[in-house]
KENUTOR-93660 format. One record per residue (C-alpha): residue number from 1; chain; y, z, x. Coordinates in pm, whole numbers, plus 50000, padded with zeros to 5 digits. Layout:
   pos   unit       y       z       x
   NUM      A       Y       Z       X
...
//
This chain:
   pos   unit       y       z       x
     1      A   57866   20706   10630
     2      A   57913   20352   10706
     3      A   57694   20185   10964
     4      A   57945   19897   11098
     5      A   57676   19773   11359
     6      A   57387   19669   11114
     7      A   57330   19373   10864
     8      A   57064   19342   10650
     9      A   57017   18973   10522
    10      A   56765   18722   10365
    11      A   56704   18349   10398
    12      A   56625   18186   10015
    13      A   56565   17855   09914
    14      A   56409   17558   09798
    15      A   56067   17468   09984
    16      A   56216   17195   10318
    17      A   56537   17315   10327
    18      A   56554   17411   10668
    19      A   56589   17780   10623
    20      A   56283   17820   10911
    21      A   56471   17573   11134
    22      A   56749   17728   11070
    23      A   56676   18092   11201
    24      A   56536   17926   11529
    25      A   56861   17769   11568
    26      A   56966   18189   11521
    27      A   56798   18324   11722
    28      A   56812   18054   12015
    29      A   57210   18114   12012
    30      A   57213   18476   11945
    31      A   57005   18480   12318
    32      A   56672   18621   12170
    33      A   56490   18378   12426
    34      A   56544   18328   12768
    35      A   56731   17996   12863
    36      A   56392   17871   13058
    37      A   56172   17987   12792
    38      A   55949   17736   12600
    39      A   56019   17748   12223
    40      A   55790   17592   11965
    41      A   55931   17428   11654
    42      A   55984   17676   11380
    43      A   55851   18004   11599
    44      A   55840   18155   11269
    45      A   55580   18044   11102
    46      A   55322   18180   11304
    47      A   55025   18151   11119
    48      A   54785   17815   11189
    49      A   54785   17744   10777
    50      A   55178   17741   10783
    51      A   55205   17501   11112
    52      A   54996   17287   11010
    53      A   55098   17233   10626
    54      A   55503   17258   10740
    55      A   55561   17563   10499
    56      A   55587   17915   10479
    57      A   55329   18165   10333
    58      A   55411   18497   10440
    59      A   55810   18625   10462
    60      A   55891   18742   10794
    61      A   56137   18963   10960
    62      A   56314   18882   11289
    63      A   56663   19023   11405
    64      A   56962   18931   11651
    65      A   57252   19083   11798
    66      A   57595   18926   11771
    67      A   57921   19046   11874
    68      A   57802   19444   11907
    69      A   57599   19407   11567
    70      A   57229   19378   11501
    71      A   57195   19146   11206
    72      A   56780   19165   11048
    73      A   56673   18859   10905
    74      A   56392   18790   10656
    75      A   56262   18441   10674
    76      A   56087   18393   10304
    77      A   55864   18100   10144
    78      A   56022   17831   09934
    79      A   55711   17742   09754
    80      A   55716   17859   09409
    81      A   55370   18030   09378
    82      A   55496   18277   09663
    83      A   55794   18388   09502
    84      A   55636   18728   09478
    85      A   55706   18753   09873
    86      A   56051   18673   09822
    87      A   56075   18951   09502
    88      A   55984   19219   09753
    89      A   56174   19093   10042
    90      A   56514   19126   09851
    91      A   56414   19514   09836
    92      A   56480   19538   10193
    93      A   56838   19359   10227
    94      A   57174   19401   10054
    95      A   57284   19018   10164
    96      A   57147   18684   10098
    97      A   57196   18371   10214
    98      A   57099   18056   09972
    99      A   57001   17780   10145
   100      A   57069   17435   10000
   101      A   56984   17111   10099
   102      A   57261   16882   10147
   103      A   57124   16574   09946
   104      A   56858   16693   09674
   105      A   57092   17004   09565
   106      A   56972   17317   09351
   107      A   56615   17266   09315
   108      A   56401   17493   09068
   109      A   56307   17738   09317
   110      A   56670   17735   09440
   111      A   56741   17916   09114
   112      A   56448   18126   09053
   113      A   56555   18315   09391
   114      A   56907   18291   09312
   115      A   56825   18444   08998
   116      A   56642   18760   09147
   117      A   56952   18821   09411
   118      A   57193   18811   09136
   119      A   56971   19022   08902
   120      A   56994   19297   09252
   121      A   57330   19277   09295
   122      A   57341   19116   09636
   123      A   57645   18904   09817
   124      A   57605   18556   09914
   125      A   57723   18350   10096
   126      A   57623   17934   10023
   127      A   57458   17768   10288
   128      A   57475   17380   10248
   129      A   57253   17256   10498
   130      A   57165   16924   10685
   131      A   57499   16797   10643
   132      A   57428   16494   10888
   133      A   57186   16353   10680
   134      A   57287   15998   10610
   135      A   57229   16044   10205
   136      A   57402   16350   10212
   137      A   57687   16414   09911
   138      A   57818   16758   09985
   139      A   58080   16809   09755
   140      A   57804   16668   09410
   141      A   57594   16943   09607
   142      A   57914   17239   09573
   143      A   57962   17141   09179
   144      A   57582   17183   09150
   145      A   57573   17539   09317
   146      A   57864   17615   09157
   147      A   57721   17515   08779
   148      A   57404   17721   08883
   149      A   57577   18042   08956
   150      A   57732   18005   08587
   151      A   57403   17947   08425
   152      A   57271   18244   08568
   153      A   57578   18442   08472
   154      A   57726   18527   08837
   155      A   57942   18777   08880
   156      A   58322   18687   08967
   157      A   58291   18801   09279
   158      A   57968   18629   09355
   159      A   58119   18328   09213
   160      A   58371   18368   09474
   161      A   58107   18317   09754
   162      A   58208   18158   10070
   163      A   58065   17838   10145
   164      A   57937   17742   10533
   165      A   57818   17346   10568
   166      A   57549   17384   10876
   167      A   57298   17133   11027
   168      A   56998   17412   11120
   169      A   56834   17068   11331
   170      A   57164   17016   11571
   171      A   57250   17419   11528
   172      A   57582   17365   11383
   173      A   57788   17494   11124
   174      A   58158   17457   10988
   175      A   58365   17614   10727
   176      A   58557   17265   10664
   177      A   58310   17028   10479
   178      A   58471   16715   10679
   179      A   58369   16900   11030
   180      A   58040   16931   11188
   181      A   58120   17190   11414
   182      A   57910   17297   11769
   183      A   57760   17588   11685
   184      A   57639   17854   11451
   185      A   57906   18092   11505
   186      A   58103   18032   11208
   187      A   57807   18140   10995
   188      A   57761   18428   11243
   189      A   58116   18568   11129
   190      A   58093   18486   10775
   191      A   57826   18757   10748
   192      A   57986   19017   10960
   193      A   58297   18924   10749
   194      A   58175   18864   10382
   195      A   57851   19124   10411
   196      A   58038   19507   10393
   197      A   57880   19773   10659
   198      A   57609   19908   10525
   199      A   57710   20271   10335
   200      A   57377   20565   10472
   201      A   57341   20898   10413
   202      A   57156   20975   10776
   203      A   57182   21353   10678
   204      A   56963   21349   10347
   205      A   56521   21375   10373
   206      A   56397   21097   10466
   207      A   56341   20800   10215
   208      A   56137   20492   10304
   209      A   56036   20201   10091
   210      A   55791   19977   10201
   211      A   55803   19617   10124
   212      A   55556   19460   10348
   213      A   55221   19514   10492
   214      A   55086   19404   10826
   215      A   54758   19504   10978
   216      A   54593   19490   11325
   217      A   54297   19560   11412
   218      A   54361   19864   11722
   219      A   54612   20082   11470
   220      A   54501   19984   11125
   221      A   54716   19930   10858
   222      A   55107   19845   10913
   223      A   55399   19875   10686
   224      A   55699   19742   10719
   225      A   56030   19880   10507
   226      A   56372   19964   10505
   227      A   56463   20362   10604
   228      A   56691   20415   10284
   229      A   56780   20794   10338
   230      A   56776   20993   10643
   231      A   56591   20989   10991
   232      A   56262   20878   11083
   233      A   56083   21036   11362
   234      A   55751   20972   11572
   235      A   55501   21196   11459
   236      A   55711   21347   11179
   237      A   55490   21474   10900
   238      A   55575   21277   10576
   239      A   55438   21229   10225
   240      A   55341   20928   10041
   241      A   55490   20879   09692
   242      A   55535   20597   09417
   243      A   55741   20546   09141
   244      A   55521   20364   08930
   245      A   55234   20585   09000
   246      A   55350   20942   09007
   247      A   55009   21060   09076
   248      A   54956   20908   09423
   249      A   55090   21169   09673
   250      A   54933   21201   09990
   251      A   55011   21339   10342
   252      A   55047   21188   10689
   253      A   55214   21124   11024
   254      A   55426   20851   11151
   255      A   55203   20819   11474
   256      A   55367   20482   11571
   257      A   55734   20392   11518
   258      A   55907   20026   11577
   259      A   56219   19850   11561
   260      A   56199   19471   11543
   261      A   56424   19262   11836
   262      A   56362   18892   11840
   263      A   56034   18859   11718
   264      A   55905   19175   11910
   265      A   55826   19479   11734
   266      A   55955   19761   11981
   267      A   55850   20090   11972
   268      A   56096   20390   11924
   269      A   56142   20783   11908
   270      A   56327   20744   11578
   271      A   56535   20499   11345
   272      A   56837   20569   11145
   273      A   56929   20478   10718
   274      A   56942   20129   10719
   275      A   56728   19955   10952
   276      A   56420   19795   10868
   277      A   56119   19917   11096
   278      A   55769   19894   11095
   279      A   55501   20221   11121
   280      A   55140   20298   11167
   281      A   54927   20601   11118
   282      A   54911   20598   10731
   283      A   54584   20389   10665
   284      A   54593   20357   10279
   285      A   54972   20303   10200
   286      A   55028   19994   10007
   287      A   55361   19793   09898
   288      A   55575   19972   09690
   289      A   55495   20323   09821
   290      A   55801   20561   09937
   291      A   55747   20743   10281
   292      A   55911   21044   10192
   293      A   56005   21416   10370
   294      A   55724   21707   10213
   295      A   56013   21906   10182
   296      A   56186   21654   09927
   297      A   55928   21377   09760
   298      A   56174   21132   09557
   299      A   56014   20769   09529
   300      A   56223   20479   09523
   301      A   56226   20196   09231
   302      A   56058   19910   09330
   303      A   56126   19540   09209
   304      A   55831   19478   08930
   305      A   55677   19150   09070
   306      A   55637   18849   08796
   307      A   55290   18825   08608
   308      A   55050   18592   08774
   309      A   55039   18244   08537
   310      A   54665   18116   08680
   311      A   54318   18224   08701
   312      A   54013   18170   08888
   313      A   53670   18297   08859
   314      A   53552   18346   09253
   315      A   53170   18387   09220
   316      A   52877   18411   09508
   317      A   52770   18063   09597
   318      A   52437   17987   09445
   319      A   52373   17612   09522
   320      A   52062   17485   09710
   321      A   52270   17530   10014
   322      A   52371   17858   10018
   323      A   52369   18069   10329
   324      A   52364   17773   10559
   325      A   52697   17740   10695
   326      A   52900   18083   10603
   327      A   52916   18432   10808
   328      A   53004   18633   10512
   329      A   52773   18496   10196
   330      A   52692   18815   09999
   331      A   52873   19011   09686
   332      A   52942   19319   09891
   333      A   53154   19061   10138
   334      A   53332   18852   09857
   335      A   53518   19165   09668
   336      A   53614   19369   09961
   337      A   53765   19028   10143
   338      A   53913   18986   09811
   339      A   54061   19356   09727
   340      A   54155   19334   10059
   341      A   54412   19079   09978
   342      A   54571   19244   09742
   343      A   54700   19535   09959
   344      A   54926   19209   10135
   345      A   54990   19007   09844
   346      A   55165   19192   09570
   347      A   55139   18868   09305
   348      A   54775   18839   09337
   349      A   54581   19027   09103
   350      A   54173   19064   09125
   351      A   53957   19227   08849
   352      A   53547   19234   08810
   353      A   53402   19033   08511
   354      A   53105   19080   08339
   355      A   52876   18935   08641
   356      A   52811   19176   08940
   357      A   52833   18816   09148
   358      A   53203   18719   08988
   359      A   53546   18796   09039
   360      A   53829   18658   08796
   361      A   54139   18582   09033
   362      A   54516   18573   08912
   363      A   54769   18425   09123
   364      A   55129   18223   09096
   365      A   55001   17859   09058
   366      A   54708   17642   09202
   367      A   54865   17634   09551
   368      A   54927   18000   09547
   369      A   54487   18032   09508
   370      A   54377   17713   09782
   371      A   54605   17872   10019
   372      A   54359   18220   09955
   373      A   54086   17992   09934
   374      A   54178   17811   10277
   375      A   54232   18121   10497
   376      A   53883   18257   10313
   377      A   53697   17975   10484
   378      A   53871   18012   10783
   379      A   53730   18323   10823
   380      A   53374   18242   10765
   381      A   53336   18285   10347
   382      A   53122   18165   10178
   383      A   53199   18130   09792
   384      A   53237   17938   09432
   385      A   53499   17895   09257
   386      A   53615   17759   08930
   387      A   53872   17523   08766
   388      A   54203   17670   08739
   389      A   54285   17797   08414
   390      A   54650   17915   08294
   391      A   54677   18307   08134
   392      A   54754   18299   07790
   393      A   54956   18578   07604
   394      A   54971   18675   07265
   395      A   55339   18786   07105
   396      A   55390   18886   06713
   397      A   55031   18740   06691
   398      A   55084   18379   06800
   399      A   54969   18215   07123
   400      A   55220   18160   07411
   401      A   55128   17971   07715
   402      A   55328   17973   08073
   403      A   55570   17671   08096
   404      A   55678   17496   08396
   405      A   56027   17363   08472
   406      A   55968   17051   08639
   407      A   56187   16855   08828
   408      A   56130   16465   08968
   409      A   56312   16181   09191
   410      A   56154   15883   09126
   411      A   56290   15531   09159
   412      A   56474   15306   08903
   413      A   56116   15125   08801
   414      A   55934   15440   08763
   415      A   56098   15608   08519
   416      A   55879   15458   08268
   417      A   55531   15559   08347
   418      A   55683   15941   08475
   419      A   55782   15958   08076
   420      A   55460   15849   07935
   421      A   55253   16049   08166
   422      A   55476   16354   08062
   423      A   55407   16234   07688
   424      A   55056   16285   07747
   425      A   55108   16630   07893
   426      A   55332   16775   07610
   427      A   55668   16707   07851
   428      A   55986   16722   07694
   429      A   56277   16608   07919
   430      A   56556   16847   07904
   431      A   56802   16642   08167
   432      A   56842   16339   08332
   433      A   57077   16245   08600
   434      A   57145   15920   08874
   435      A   57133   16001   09212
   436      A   57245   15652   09396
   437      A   56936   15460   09372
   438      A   56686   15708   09201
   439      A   56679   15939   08888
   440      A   56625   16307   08882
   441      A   56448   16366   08547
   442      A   56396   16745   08446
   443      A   56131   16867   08186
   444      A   55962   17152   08039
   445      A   55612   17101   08083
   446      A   55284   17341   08006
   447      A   55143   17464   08316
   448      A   54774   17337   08222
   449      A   54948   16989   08147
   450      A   55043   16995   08554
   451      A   54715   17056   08655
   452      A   54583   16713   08830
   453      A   54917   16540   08825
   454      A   55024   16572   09171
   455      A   54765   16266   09338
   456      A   54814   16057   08977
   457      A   55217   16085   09008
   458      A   55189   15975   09362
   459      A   54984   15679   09286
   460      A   55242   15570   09000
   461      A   55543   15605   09217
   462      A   55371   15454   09472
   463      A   55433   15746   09715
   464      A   55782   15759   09688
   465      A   55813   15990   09420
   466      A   55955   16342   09475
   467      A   55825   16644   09263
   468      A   55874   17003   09254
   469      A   55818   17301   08980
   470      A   55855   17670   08939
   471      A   55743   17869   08630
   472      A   56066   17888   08357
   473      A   55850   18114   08086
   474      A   55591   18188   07779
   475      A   55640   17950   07514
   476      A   55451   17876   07188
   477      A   55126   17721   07231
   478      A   55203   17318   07237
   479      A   54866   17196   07145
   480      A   54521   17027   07319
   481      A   54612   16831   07612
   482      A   54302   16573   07756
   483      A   54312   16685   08109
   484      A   54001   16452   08265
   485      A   53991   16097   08129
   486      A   53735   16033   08474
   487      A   53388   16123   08473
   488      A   53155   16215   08771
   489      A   52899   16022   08974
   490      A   52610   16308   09017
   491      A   52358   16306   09250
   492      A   51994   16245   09145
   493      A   51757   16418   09426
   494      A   51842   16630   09691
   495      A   51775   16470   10040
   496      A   51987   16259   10269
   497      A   52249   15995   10128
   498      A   52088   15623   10312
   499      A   52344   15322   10298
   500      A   52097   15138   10056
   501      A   52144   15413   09791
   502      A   52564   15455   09840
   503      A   52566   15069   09823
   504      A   52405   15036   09460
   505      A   52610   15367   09395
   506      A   52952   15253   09473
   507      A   52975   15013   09205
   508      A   52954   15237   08956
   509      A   53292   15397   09070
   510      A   53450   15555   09382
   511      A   53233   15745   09665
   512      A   53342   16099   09858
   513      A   53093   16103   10066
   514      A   52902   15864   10358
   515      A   52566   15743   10488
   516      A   52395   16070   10634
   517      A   52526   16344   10431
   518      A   52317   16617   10269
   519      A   52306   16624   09927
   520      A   52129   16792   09622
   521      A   52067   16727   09269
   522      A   52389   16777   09063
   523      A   52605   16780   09345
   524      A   52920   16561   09275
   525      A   52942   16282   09525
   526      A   53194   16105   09361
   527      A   53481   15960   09041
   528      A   53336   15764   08735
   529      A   53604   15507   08564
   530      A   53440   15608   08236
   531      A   53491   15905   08103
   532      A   53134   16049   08105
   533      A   52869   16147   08388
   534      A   52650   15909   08603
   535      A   52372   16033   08757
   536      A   52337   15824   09077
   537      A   52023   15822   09346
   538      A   52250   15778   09681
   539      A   51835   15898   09835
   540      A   51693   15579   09716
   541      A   51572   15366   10043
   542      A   51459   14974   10006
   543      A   51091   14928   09946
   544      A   50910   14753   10217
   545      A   50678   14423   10116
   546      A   50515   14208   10382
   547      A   50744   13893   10229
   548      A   51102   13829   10435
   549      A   51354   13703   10156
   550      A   51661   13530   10282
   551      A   51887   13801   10241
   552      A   51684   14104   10353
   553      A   51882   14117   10718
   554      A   52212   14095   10564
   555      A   52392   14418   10630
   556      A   52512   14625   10376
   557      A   52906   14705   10353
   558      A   52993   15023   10234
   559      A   53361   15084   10084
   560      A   53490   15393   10321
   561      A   53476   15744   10109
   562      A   53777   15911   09994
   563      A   53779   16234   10162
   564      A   53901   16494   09900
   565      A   54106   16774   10055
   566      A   54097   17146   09920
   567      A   54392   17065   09625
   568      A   54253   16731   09545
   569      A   53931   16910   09480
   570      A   54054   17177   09260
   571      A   54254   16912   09096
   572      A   53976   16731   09010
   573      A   53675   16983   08904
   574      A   53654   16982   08512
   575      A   53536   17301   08302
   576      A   53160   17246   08359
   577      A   53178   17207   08759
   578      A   53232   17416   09000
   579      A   53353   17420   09408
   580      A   53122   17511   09668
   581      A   53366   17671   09946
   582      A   53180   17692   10306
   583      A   53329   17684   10657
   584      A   53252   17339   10688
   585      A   53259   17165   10352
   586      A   53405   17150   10091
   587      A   53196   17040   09763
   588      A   53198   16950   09374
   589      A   52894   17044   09175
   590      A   52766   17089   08836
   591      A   52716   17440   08689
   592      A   52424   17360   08581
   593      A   52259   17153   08846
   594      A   51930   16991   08630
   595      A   51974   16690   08498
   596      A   51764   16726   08138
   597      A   51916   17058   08129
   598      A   52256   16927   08150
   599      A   52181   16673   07898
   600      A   52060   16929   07655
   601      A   52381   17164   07722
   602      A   52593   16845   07666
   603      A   52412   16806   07305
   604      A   52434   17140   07233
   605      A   52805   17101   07283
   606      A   52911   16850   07074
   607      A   52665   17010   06783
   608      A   52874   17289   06795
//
């Protein structure tokens, strides 16, 4: 049976391409809101981590109506290290629409979605967007899309894709690259024309994948899917099944049954094959599972999500300051918070170490982990962690590493020190091309040799320069790569940091913290030129005599601290430090806090 009054689509592209701006634009002229109603910016990223940082974490599902048809959208990330949300979303839709920006092109996680959507067989239809942007070259932009869908070995049909040039700011779209248009409904009826009805069997048991999970805190655990086969019902008995795991099989009832409108989830008696709806009253499903009729238990293939390429070791915090500032400090708190998160996030992976106190942490990339790490705080954690560290694998008994496609706009002068700074982390350019006054240069680079580059390419580009990277795959092992050519200032004591101690401190290098902060011995407190440790005493107060020199009331001018944020922290920890993660702070230490104990470690070391 074909259902002509539903379309299933999804939003994929490059992190800032507008797709979130976009669907507001969607859902303001399909008349989701009210025409007095107040609107923020991007309604769809809801969550206080994505508002703030301009990006989206989670994918999302919304849905309009236009001319008689419902059309449900998923809104997904454009980061890299949540490509995992976009794997699953894909399950739920059978049309996508890549988003491309109308000046930087196909970026790397422009084809690692593309990729996944041609790999399911789905339609497209191109999206170049912000078309009014002053350095926009739309027709460079079409060849580029167009090479890209030959790389990846399109299909002639998919090759054949319709192309819609749309400003998701102004809420405009055109079919003609030289118009701007005044609206969005040209994109409206390129779906309803270029995405087929959807073909249902409502009569067959009921089959129901689930690609998301949402919880709350009055009904417990929610999941969110698309109804494949048959009719689901409120309160219908139903069985839980997996195709992966063919021994999980357990029984339930759909207490609670919604539809989503807008960005409401609606609750209804039943939904048909086809639409994507969200249910509660199963507490332990998790993504992937089928919800399935007793009388007729057939799971569903689900997408196998990419390997994580990082690891972290999240361990109990154990500084001098523990249990000062956190709700949730203990063991028992750290692994459930953290197995927790993986019934949500289906590219995370946890497993227990040797150490009752330690958890070892797999995820996408370093961003992929802070963001984990971020919300953790948020909610009153307390917890270690350590540097990042890529996953090795081993194939026909050599050692492969993960390797990162990497892709940068720098200016004219720059090019220079981008190419010896990729020397230095085993880069090897693969292309280089002009674009007006800058050059995009593209390398394969080893995942660890990323690792700290972000704040150092900044600084050489001085802030103009543009990079982006998503994981290409396991190479041979390259070789050593010197990640920290800095050292550390460490603290001496632990007491209170006085202005006479920072001020003999901050010659020997650069300072994170200020007069009045807490401090104890081996904590980190800031950057060394040199590339070994200084131990520093930021305690030490001026001694007192009964003779006045000349100088003694001249006051002392501290340089201000730089203030490392969450990423600039991880970036910087080195193999023998660790982070100290609490609500309020954020700090570097040394795993071994002692000084002489240190010292003796360090000896020990280069012995060996």
């Amino acid at each position: 049976m074909l259902r002509d009054d539903l379309r299933n689509i999804a939003i994929i592209a490059h992190v800032d391409h507008g797709k979130t701006t976009l669907v507001d634009q969607m859902l303001k002229q399909s008349g989701a809101f009210r025409e007095n109603q107040v609107v923020e910016e991007r309604v769809m990223d809801s969550g206080d981590l994505e508002r703030e940082r301009g990006i989206t974490i989670l994918a999302k599902n919304t849905s309009i109506h236009y001319n008689g048809v419902k059309i449900n959208i998923v809104d997904t990330p454009g980061h890299a290290d949540f490509s995992g949300e976009v794997e699953r979303s894909l399950k739920m839709v059978s049309g996508v629409l890549i988003l491309v920006d109308a000046a930087e092109g196909p970026m790397p996680q422009t084809r690692f979605v593309t990729q996944k959507a041609l790999e399911m067989g789905h339609k497209l239809i191109i999206v170049v967007n912000k078309v009014d942007r002053p350095d926009a070259r739309v027709k460079e932009v079409i060849d580029e899309v167009l090479e890209l869908l030959m790389d990846l070995n399109a299909s002639d049909e998919q090759l054949e894709s319709p192309f819609v040039f749309c400003s998701g700011r102004a809420g405009t779209s055109s079919l003609n690259e030289k118009e701007t248009g005044t609206d969005l409904k040209p994109l409206f009826d390129t779906i309803l024309e270029h995405f087929p009805p959807l073909e249902v069997d409502d009569e067959g048991p009921l089959q129901l994948l689930v690609s998301s999970i949402d919880y709350n805190d009055y009904v417990g655990r929610i999941g969110i899917g698309r109804i494949e086969r048959g009719v689901a019902r409120q309160g219908a008995e139903v069985t839980v099944c997996n195709y992966n795991h063919s021994d999980v099989n357990a029984r339930g009832k759909l207490v609670n049954l919604y539809e989503i409108e807008g960005l409401q989830r609606v609750p209804c008696a039943s939904a048909r094959a086809g639409d994507i709806v969200c249910f509660s009253g199963l507490e332990n499903i998790n993504i992937g599972d089928t919800i399935a009729s007793p009388e007729c238990v057939e799971a569903v293939p689900f997408v196998k999500i990419s390997e994580p390429t990082v690891e972290m070791i999240f361990s109990v915090n154990d500084s001098p300051f523990a249990g000062k500032e956190g709700k949730f400090v203990t063991t028992r708190h750290l692994r459930e918070r953290l197995y927790r998160e993986l019934l949500r996030d289906v590219s995370l992976k946890v497993e227990d170490t040797d150490s009752t106190d330690s958890f070892r942490v797999s995820g996408r990339g370093e961003m992929h982990l802070s963001i984990l790490i971020e919300t953790m705080r948020r909610e009153g954690y307390e917890f270690q962690v350590s540097s990042p560290k890529v996953l090795y694998k081993e194939i026909d008994g050599a050692r492969y590493e993960p390797v990162e496609r990497l892709i940068v706009d720098v200016p004219e002068n720059s090019t220079g020190v981008v190419f010896e700074s990729m020397g230095e982390r085993k880069g090897e350019l693969v292309h280089m091309s002009a674009m007006g006054s800058r050059i995009r240069l593209e390398f394969l680079v080893p995942a660890r040799g990323l690792f700290g580059y972000k704040s150092e390419f900044l600084t050489d580009t001085k802030g103009e320069g543009v990079m982006n990277s998503v994981f290409f795959e396991y190479q041979p092992y390259k070789g050593e790569i010197v990640r920290k050519q800095t050292g550390s200032l460490v603290a001496f004591e632990t007491g209170e940091a006085v202005t006479y101690g920072l001020f003999n401190a901050q010659g020997r290098g650069m300072l994170f913290i200020g007069a009045g902060t807490q401090v104890y011995e081996g904590m980190v407190i800031g950057v060394s030129p040199k590339a070994e440790d200084i131990n520093v005493n930021v305690c030490k107060t001026k001694h007192l005599t009964n003779t006045r020199s000349s100088s003694s009331d001249e006051a002392l001018r501290l340089i201000p601290p730089k203030r490392l944020s969450l990423e600039e922290a991880l970036e910087f920890i080195g193999d023998d430090e660790l982070l100290e993660i609490t609500p309020q702070n954020v700090r570097i230490r040394k795993r071994i806090l002692d000084g002489e104990l240190r010292a003796k470690a360090r000896a020990k070391a280069k012995l060996n």
